[in-house]
N, C-alpha and C positions, 0 to 999 in steps of 0.2 A: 453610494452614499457614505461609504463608513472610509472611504479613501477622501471625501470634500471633509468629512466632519474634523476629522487625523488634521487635514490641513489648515481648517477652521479653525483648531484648538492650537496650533503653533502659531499660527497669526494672532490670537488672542494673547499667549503670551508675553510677543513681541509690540504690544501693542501702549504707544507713549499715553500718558497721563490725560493731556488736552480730549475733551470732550470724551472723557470716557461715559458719563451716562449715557450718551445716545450711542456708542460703540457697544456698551454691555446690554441695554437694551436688542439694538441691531442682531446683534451672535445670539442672544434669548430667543429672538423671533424667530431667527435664520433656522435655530436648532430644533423651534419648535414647529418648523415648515411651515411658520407663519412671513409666509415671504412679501409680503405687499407691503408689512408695518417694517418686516426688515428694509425692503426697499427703499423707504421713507427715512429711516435712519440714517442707512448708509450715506443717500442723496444729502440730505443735511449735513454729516461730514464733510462728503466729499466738496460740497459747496466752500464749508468752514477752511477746509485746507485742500487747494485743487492738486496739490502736488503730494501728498498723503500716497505713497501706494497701497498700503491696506485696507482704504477705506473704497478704492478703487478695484483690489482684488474681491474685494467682499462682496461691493454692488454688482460685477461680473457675474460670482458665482452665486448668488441670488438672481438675475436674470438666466444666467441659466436655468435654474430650478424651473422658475417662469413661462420655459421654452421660450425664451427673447431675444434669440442666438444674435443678432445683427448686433442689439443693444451691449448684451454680453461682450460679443468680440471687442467692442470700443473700449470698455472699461475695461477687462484683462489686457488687452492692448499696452492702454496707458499705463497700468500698474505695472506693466514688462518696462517699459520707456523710462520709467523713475527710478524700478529696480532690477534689472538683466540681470544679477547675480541670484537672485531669490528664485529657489527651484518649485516650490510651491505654487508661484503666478507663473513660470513655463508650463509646467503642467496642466494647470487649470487652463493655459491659452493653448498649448497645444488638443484638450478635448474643444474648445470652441473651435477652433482652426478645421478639427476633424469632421464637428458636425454641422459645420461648412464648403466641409467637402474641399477643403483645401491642404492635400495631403502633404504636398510638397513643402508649404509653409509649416507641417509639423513634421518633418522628419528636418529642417534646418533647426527648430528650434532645439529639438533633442540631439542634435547629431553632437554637442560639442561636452555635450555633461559626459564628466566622471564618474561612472556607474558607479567602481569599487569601493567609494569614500561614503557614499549611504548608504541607510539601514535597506535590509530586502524589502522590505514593502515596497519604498519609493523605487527603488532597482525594477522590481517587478511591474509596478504600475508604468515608469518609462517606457519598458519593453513593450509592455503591448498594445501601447499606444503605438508606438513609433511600429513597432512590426506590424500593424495593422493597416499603418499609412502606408509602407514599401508594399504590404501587398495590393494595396489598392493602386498603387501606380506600378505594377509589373515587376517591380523586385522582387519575382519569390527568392533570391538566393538571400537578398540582405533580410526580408522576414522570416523565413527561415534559421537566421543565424540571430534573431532576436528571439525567434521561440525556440531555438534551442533552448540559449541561456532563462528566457522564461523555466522552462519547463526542471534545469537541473536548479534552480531558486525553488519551484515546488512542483517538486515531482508526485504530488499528491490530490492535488487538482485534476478534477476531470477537464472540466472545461479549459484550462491552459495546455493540457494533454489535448484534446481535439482540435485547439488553433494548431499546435507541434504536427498534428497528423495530418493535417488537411493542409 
């Protein structure tokens, strides 16, 4: 949760003028897991401007919330499609991708970012997504060499230390 919120709030800042009542509404619901009225916002956006990718990342990751994984993948989908550069919607599509069981679609999305240019959070959330997908497709060498660098990002974590050990 505190990794969608981090990313919630960069998209909120990035977020144009047009229709911002139902935007600042939509991220009040979303924040306050009241996800059905956020759903309802977003859908109004996104209607408003179908090519908006924030408003399409947002509906994504409110369906996520939802467990709406299908619905979800569509809308993170298209918010990749409008904005490939935006590591915040690879993210968010690569966990849909994931809990779709479509490993391979997320170790391509992550394979081509430049870890060393962002902050450690997003480094570390990368890693273990993507090492999580190589291990589920039989790469232990390449998940391995994601939770290495996981684990020297924070070596303080248990549970990043158990993915590193196991």
């Amino acid at each position: 949760m505190h990794i969608r919120l981090v990313l919630t709030l960069s998209v909120m800042s990035a977020c144009p003028g047009a229709g911002l009542a139902d935007w600042d509404e939509g991220v009040m619901a979303f924040q306050m897991r009241n996800y059905e009225a956020a759903e309802r916002e977003f859908r109004v956006l996104v209607q408003q401007d179908p090519n908006g990718y924030r408003a399409h990342y947002m509906l994504g990751l409110t369906l996520q919330e939802m467990q709406r994984q299908k619905d979800s993948l569509h809308h993170l989908r298209k918010a990749y499609d409008l904005s490939p550069s935006y590591v915040p919607v690879k993210i968010a599509l690569s966990r849909a991708y994931y809990s779709m069981e479509q490993y391979g679609d997320v170790i391509n999305l992550l394979a081509g970012i430049e870890l060393l240019l962002m902050r450690e959070e997003r480094q570390s959330t990368i890693l273990q997504i993507r090492g999580m997908a190589l291990d589920k497709i039989g790469d232990t060498n390449g998940a391995l060499r994601d939770f290495q660098q996981l684990a020297a990002l924070q070596p303080k974590d248990a549970r990043i230390l158990h993915f590193y050990g196991s």
